[in-house]
TORKOL-4160 file (C-alpha; in steps of 0.2 Angstrom, whole numbers, padded with zeros to 4 digits, m for minus):
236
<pt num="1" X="0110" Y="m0108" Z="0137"/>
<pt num="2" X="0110" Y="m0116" Z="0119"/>
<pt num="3" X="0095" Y="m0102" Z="0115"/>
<pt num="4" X="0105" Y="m0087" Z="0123"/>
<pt num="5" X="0123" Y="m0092" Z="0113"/>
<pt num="6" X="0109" Y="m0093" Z="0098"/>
<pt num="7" X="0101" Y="m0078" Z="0101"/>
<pt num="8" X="0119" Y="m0069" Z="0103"/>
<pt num="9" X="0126" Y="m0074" Z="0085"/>
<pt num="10" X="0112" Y="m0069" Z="0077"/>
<pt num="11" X="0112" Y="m0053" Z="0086"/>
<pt num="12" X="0130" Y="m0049" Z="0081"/>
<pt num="13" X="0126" Y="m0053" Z="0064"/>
<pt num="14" X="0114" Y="m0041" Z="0066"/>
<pt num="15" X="0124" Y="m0026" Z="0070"/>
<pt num="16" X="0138" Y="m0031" Z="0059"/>
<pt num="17" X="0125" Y="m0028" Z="0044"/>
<pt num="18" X="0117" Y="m0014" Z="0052"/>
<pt num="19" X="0136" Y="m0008" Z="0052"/>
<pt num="20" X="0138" Y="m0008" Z="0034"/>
<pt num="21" X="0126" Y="0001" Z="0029"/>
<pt num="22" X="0128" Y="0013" Z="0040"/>
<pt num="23" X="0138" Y="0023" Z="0028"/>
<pt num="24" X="0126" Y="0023" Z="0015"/>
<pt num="25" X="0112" Y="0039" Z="0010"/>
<pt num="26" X="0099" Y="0026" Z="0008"/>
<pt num="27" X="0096" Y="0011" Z="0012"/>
<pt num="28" X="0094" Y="m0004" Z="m0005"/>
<pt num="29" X="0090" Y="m0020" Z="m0005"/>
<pt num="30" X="0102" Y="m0028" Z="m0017"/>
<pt num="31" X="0115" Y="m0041" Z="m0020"/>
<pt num="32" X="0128" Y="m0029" Z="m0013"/>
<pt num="33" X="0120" Y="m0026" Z="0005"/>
<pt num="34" X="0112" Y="m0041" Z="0007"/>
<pt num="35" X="0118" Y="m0057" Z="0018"/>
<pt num="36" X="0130" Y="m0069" Z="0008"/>
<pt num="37" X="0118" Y="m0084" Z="0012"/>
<pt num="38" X="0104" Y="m0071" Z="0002"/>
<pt num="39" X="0117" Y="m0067" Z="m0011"/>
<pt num="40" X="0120" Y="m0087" Z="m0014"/>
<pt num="41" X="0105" Y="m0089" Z="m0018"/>
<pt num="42" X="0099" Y="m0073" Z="m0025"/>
<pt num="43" X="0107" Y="m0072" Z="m0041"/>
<pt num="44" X="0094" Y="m0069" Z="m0055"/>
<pt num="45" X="0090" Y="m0050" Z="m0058"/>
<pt num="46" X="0073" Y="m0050" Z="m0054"/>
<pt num="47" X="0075" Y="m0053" Z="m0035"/>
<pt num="48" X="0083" Y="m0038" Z="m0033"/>
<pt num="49" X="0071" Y="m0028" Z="m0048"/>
<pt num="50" X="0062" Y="m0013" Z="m0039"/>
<pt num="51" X="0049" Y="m0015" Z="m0056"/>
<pt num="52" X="0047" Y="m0031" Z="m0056"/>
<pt num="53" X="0031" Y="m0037" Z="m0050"/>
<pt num="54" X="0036" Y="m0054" Z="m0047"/>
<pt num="55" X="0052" Y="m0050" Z="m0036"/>
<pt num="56" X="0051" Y="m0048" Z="m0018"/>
<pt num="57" X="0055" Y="m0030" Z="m0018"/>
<pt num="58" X="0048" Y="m0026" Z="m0036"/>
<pt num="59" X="0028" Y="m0025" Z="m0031"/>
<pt num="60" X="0021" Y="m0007" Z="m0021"/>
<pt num="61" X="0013" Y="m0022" Z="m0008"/>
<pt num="62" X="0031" Y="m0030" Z="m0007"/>
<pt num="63" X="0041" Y="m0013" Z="m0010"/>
<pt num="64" X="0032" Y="m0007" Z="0009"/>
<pt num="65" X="0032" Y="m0020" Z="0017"/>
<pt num="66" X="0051" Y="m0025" Z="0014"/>
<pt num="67" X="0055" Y="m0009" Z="0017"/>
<pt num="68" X="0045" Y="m0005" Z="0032"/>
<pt num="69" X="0050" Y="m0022" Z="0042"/>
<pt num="70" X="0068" Y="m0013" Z="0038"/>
<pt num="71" X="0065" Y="0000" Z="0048"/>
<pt num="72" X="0055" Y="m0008" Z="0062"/>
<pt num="73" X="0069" Y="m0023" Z="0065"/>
<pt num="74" X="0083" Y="m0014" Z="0072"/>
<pt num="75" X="0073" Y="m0007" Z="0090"/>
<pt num="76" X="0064" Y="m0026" Z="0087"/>
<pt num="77" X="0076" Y="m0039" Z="0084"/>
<pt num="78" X="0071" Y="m0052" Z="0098"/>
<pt num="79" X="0053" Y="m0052" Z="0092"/>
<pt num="80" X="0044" Y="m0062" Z="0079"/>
<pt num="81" X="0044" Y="m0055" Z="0060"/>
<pt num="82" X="0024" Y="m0060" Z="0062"/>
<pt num="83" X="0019" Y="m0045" Z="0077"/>
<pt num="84" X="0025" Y="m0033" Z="0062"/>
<pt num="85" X="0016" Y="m0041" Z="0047"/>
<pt num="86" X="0002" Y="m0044" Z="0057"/>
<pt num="87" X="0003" Y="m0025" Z="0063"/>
<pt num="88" X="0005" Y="m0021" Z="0045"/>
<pt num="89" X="m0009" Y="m0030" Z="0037"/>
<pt num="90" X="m0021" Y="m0024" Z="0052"/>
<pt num="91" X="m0018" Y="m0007" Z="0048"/>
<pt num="92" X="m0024" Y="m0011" Z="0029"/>
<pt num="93" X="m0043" Y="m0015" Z="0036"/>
<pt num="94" X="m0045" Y="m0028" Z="0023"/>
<pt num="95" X="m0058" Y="m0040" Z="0026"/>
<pt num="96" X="m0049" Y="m0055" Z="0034"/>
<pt num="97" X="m0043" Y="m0071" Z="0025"/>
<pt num="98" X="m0031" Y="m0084" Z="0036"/>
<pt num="99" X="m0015" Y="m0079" Z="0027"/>
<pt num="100" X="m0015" Y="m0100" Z="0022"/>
<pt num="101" X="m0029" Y="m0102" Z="0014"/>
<pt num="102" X="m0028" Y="m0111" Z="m0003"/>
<pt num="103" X="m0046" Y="m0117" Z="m0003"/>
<pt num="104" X="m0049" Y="m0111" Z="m0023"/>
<pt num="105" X="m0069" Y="m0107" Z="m0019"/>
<pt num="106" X="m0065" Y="m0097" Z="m0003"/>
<pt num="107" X="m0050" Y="m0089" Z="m0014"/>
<pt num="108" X="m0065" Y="m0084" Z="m0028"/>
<pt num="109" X="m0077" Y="m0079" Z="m0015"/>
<pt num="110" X="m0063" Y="m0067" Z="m0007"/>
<pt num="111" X="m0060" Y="m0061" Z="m0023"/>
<pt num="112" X="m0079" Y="m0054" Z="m0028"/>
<pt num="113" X="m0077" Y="m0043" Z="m0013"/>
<pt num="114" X="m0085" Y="m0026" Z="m0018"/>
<pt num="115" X="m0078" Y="m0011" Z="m0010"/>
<pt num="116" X="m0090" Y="0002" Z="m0006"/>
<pt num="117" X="m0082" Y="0019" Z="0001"/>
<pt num="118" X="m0094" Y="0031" Z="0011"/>
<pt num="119" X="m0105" Y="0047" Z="0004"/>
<pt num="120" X="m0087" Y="0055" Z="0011"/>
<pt num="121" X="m0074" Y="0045" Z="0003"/>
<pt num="122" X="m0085" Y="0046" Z="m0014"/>
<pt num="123" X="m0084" Y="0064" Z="m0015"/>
<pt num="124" X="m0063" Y="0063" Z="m0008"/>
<pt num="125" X="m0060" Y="0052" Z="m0023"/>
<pt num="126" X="m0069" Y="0064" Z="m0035"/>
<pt num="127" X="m0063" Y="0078" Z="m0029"/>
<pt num="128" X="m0044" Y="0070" Z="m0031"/>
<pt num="129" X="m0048" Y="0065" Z="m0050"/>
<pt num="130" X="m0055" Y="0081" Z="m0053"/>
<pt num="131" X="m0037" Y="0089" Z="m0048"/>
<pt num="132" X="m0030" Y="0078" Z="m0058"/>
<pt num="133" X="m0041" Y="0081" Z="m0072"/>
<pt num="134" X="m0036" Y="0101" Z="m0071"/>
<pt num="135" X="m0019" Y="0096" Z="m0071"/>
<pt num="136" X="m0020" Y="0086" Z="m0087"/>
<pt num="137" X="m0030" Y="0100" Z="m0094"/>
<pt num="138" X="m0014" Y="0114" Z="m0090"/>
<pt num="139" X="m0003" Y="0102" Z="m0102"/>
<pt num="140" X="m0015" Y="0098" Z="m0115"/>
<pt num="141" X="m0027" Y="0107" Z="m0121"/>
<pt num="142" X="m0036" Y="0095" Z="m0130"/>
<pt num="143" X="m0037" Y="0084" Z="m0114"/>
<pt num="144" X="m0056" Y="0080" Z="m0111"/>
<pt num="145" X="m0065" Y="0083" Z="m0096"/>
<pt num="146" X="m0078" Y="0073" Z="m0087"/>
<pt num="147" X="m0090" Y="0077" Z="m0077"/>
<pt num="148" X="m0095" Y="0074" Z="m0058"/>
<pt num="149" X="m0106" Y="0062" Z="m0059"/>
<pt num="150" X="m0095" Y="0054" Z="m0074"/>
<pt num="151" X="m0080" Y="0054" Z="m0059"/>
<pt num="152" X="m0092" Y="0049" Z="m0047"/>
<pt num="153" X="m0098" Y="0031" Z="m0055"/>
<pt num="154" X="m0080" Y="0027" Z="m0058"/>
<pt num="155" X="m0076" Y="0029" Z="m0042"/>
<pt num="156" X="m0092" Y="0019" Z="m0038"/>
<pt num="157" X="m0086" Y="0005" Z="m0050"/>
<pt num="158" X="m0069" Y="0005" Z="m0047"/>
<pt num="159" X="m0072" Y="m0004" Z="m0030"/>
<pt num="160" X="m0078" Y="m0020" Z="m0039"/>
<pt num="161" X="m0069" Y="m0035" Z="m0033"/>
<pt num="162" X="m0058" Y="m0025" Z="m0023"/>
<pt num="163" X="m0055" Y="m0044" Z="m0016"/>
<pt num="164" X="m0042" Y="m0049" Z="m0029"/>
<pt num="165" X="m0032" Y="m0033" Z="m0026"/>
<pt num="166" X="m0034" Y="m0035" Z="m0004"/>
<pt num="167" X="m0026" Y="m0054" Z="m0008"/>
<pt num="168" X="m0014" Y="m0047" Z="m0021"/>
<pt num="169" X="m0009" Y="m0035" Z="m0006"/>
<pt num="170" X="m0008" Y="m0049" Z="0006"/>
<pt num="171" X="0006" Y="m0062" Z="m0002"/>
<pt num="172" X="0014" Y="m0046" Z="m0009"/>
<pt num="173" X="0018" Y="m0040" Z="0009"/>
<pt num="174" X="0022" Y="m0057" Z="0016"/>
<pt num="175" X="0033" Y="m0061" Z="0004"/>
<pt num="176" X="0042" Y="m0044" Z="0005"/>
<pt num="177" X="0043" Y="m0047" Z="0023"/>
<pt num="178" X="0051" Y="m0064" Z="0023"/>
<pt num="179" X="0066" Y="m0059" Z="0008"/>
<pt num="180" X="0068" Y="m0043" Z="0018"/>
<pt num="181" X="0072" Y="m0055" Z="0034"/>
<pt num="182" X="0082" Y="m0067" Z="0021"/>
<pt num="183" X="0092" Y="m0051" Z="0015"/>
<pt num="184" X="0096" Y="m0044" Z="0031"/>
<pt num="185" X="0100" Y="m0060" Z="0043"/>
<pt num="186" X="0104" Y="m0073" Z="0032"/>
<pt num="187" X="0086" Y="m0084" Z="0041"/>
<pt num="188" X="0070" Y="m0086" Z="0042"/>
<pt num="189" X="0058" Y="m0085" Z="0055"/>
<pt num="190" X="0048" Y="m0101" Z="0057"/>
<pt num="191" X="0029" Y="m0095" Z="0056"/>
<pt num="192" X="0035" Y="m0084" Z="0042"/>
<pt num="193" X="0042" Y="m0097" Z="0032"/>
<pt num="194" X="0026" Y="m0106" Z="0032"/>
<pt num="195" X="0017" Y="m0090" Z="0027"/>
<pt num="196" X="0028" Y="m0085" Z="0014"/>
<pt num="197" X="0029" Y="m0105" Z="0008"/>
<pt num="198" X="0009" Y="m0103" Z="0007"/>
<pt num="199" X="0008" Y="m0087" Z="m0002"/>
<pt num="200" X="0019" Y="m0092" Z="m0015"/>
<pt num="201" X="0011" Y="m0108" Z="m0018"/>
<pt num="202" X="m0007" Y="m0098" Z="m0018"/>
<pt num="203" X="0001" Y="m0087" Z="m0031"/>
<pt num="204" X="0004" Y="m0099" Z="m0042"/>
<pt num="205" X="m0014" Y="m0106" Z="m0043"/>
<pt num="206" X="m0022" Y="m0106" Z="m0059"/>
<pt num="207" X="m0036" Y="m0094" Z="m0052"/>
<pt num="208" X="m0025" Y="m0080" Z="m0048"/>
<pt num="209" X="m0013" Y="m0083" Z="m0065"/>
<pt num="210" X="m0026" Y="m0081" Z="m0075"/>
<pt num="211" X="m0024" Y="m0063" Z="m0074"/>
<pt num="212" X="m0008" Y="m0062" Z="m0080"/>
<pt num="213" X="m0006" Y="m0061" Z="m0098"/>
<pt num="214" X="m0006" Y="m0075" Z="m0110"/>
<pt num="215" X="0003" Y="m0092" Z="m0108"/>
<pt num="216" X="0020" Y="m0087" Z="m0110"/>
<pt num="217" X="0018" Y="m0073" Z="m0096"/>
<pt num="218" X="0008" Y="m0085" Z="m0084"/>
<pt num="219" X="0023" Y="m0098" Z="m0085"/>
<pt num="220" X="0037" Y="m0085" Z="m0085"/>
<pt num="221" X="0026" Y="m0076" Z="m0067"/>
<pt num="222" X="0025" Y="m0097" Z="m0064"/>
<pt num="223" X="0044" Y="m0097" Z="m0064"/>
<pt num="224" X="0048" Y="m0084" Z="m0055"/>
<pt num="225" X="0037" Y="m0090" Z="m0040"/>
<pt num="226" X="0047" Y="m0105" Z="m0040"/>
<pt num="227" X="0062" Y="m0100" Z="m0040"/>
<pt num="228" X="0055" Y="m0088" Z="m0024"/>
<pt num="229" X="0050" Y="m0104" Z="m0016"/>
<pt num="230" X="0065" Y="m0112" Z="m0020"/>
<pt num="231" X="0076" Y="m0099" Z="m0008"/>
<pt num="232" X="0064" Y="m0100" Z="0006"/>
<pt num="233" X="0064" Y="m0118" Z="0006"/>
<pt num="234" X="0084" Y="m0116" Z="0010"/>
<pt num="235" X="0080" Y="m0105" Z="0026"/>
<pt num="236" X="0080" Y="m0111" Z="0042"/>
């Protein structure tokens, strides 16, 4: 009974979001449609940025996934937050990495992954940068051209530690997924939390900070995480 009265609060919380917004063209996170316990606690601009790298919603990883579990709670609401972000992160074919590891040397070694596409996703990738190329061309005339093979070995080089960018991926989208639960219901889901908690803290190690900028950058990124941490650690 006591899981049935539960489940039936939070459903009606549900609708009574899903209520308000239904008025609007599109759909935003923001301080204005989000759940007051979210708005308590998410006052800083930068949790609601949609540039900002750091915030939830600010990264392209964090951007979809925040988004997309949007879309997928309504017709889902009785169901885990993780059969989606494990949907999602199944569909990006990554190589897999337990979503909490914090080992530093199996971090490194993830990160070395190569990407190396196929003879047919080679000449794809060339034959996109070679439209971009002509466009480039149409508004400067100066613009310089390369060849196919030039296109090719960057193409070729680009997939270098492709690792760094699968992780990057990764916490971007579990954390997206955990502030869009946050925003919209006001909780969190119990696995997710200890995702999110593990993301975050794997974000602030100093082997994935040390591609941030300088100091001041890797403190400020440092400060931000934190303060992400600090909301979900409010969650229940």
């Amino acid at each position: 009974m006591k899981r049935i009265l539960l489940f039936g609060a939070l459903a009606l919380s549900f609708l009574s979001y899903a209520s308000a917004q239904q008025n609007g063209s599109r759909f935003e996170f923001s301080l204005q449609t989000a759940h007051p316990k979210a708005k308590a606690l998410m006052k800083d601009d930068f949790f609601w940025s949609p540039i900002d790298d750091a915030g939830p919603f600010g990264s392209d990883g964090g951007s979809d996934a925040a988004y997309g579990f949007h879309d997928w709670r309504p017709g889902h609401f009785s169901e885990s937050p993780i059969i989606y972000l494990g949907n999602l992160i199944e569909r990006y074919q990554y190589p897999p990495i337990a979503w909490d590891e914090l080992d530093t040397n199996r971090l490194k070694e993830y990160m070395h992954i190569d990407y190396a596409p196929d003879e047919a996703g080679i000449d794809k990738m060339v034959q996109l940068l070679k439209n971009e190329q002509d466009e480039n061309a149409k508004r400067s005339v100066s613009a310089k051209k390369l060849t196919d093979e030039q296109l090719r070995q960057i193409v070729v080089k680009s997939g270098n530690n492709m690792g760094a960018s699968y992780l990057t991926d990764l916490d971007e989208s579990i954390i997206g997924t955990a502030f869009a639960q946050i925003c919209m219901e006001g909780r969190l889901d119990v696995k997710l939390k200890y995702y999110v908690t593990k993301a975050l803290q794997r974000e602030m190690l100093p082997l994935i900070t040390r591609n941030y900028g300088n100091a001041n950058q890797r403190q400020a990124y440092n400060d931000k995480m934190r303060k992400l941490l600090f909301v979900v650690n409010q969650m229940k």
